[in-house]
N, C-alpha and C positions, 0 to 999 in steps of 0.2 A: 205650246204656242199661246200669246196673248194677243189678246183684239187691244192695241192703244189709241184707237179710236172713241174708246168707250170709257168714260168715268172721267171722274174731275183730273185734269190738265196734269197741274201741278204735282197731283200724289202718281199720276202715270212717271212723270219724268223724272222724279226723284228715284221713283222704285224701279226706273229703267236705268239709272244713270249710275244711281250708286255700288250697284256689283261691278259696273263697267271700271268704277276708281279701283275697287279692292283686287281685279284682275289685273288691270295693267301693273299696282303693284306687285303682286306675284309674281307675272310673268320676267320681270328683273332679276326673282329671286336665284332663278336656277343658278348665274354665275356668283351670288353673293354666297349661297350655298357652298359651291366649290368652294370657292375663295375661303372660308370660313373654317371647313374642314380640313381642306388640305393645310392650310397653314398650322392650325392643330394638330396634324399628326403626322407632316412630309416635313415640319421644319419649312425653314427663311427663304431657302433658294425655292422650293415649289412655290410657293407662295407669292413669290416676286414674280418667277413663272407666269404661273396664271392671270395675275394682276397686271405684268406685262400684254397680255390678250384681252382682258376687260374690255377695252376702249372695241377692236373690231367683233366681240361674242355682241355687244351692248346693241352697233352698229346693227349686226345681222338680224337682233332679234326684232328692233324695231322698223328696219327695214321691210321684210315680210309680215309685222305685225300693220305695217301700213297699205301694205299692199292685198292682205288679205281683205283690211275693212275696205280701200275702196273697193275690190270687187265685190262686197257683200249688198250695197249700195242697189245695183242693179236688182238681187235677187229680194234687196225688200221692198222695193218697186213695185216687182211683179206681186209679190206676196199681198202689197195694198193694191192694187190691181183685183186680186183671187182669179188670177193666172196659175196656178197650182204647176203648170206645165209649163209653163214660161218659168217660175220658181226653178224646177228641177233644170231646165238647159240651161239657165245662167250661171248657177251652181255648177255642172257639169263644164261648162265654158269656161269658169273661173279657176275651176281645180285647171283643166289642159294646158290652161295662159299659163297659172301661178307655178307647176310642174315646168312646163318650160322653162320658164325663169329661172326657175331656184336651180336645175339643171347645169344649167349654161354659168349662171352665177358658181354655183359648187364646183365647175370644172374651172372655171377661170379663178376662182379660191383655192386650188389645189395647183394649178401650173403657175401662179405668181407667190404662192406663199413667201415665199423665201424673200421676196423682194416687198411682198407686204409686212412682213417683221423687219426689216431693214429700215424700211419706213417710218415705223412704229419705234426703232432705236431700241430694239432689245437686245440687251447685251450678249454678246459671245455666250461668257458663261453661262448664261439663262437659252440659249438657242435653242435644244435640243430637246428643253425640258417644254420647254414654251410652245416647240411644234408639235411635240406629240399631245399636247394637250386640243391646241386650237387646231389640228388637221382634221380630228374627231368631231369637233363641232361644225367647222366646216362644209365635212360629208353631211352630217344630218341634218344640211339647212332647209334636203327637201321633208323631212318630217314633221322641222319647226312648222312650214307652211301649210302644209295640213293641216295640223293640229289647228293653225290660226283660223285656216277657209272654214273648217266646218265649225268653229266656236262662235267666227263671224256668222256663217249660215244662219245657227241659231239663236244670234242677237238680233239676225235681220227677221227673223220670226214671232220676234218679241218677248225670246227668252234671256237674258240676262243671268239668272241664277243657275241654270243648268252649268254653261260654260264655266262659271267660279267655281263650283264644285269639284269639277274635274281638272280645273288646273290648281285647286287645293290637294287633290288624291294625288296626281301628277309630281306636283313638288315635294310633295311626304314620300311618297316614292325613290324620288329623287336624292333625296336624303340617305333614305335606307339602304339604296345604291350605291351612292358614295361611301356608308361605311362600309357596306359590304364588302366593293372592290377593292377598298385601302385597306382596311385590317381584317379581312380573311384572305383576297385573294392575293395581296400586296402589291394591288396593279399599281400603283403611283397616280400622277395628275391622267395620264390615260385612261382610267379605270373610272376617275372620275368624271371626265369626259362621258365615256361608254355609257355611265350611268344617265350622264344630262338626257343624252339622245334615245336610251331608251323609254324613258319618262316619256319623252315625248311622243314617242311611238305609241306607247300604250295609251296617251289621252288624245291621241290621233283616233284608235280604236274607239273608246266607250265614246267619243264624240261622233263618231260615224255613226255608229250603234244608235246615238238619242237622235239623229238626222233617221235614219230610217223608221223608228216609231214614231218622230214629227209627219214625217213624208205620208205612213198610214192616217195618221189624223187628221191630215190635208184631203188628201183624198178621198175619207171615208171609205177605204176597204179593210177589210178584215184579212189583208194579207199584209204584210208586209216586206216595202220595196226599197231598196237604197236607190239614193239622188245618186249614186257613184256607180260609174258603167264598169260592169264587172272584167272586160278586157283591159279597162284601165289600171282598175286594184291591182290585174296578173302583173300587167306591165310594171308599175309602181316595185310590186316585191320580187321584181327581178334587179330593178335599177338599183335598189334599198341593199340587198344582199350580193350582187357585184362589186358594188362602192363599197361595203363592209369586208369582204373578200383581199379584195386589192390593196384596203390598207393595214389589213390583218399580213397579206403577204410581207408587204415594202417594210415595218415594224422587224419582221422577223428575219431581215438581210441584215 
């Protein structure tokens, strides 16, 4: 955590600002990724696939990339407050809202799909390839917001470079994933899907992870506590692996 109340203005806001640019970059990268690879090694029609779905992956991520900052808003309030405890319920409030949402959002994503690619004018021939891509991303819109609430957390903390780093490890990940599932397990654009969203999963984790050793150095205890209510996490990895379940099953009709 950084005190930006202290030291000259201008080198604060430059050193606060500038990881925020090199992230937002990143965070685009996951579908430029796809897009990248798969057309390297699935050939023209994957390709076209995937890039048919750009325009609503792009949608999704900045959608909950906005909605994550402004609830981050509240929790660096409290923070410039030194509400420690006000910190932690806003956070806590933010995840319940932002889970709701992406809920409701991922089920109303999943029962219009068909009618949001229609939409989008993806052809016939690309239909099939196009859905099993974006139905994956879809599901894991609640991970994307995670991953965003607690990176905002810790922006609104006044850390800046923690968040980069992890959505650096994240996309390198990401990467790895996608060759992995394409050329060993030769899952297709689905694999590479699999791969965006567990990327995300995993920088969902180490960011929780840096929130709970922030939260001790708030507090000043020599324990440490997560901002994240732990009936919440059960419920999260129930909701996580239902939705991964269901669309493991429907894939294999």
């Amino acid at each position: 955590m950084k005190d930006l109340t202290k030291g000259k203005p201008s080198q604060l806001i430059l050193s606060f600002a500038i990881p925020i640019f090199f992230a937002n970059l990143l965070q685009l990268t996951y579908s430029l990724v796809d897009t990248r690879i798969v057309g390297s090694f699935l050939g023209e029609d994957a390709l076209a696939a995937v890039g048919a779905t750009s325009t609503l992956s792009n949608l999704i991520i900045g959608f909950l990339l906005g909605l994550a900052n402004g609830f981050a808003i509240i929790t660096a309030q409290r923070y410039g407050a030194k509400d420690i405890a006000g910190v932690k319920k806003s956070f806590a409030a933010s995840l319940m809202m932002g889970t709701g949402i992406s809920i409701l959002l991922t089920a109303a994503g999943l029962l219009f799909l068909k009618q949001i690619l229609q939409f989008l004018n993806v052809p016939e021939v690309l239909y099939t390839t196009a859905r099993s891509y974006i139905v994956i991303i879809v599901a894991g819109m609640l991970a994307t917001f995670l991953y965003d609430a607690c990176a905002a957390a810790l922006r609104a903390l006044g850390d800046t470079v923690t968040p980069l780093i992890i959505l650096a490890v994240s996309v390198g990940l990401n990467i790895a994933g996608d060759l992995f599932f394409i050329l060993v397990l030769h899952a297709g654009v689905y694999g590479a899907a699999v791969a965006t969203v567990l990327s995300q999963v995993l920088a969902f984790v180490i960011s929780s992870t840096a929130l709970c050793i922030a939260s001790m150095q708030a507090g000043g205890s020599g324990r440490v506590t997560s901002p994240i209510p732990r009936r919440m996490t059960s419920c999260l990895g129930c909701v996580i692996l239902k939705v991964f379940t269901f669309l493991a099953m429907s894939e294999n009709k």
